[in-house]
C-alpha positions in Angstrom: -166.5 58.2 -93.5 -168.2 61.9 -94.5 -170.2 61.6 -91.4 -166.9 60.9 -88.8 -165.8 63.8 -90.5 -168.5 66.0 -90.3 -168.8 64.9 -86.3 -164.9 65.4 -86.1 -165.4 69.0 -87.4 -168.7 69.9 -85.7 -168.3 73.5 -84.1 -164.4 73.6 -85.2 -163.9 75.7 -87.8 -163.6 79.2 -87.5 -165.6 81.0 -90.2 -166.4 84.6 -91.5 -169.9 83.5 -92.5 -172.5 83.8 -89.6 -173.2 79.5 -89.5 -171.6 77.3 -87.0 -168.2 76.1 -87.8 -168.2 73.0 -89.3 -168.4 71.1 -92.8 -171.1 70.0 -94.3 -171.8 67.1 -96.6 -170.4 68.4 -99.9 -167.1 69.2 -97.9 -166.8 66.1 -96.2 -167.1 64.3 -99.6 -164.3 65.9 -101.4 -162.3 65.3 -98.3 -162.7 61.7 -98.7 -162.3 62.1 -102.4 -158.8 63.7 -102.7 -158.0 61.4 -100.0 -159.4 58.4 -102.5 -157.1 59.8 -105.2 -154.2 60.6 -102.9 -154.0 64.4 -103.6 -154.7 67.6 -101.9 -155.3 70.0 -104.4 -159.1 71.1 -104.4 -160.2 73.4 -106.8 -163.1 75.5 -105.2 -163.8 79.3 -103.9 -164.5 77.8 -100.0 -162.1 78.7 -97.7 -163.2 76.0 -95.2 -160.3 73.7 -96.3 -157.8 75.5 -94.7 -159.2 74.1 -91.1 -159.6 70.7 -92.7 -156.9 68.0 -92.6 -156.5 66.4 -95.8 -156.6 62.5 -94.4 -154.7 61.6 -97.4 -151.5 62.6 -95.6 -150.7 65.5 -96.8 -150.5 68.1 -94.3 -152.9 70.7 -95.7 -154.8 71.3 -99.0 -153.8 73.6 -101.9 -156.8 75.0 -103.4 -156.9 76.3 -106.9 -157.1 79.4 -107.9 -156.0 80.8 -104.4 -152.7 78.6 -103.9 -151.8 79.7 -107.4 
């Protein structure tokens, strides 16, 4: 599942960092971890989640502390 979504977001995410857009491995995993626990709150200081479709069915994620 971490590596659909890594190919599914490969080059799609627009960044301020100079890297490619996409998520990596860490990302990918707490993507299909909220999903697991049917939330879509993240706590963490990467924007990248704002490009990222929670596929838990929510229709974005709230991350903590900048949703606060």
């Amino acid at each position: 599942a971490a590596a659909d979504l890594i190919e599914q977001y490969r080059g799609g995410i627009s960044r301020k960092r100079p890297k490619p857009g996409s998520i990596d491995l860490a990302d990918a995993m707490n993507v299909i971890t909220a999903a697991h626990k049917q939330t879509n709150v993240i706590i963490t200081a990467d924007q990248d989640y704002r490009w990222i479709a929670p596929t838990s069915g929510h229709t974005s994620f709230r991350l903590l502390p900048w949703d606060l």
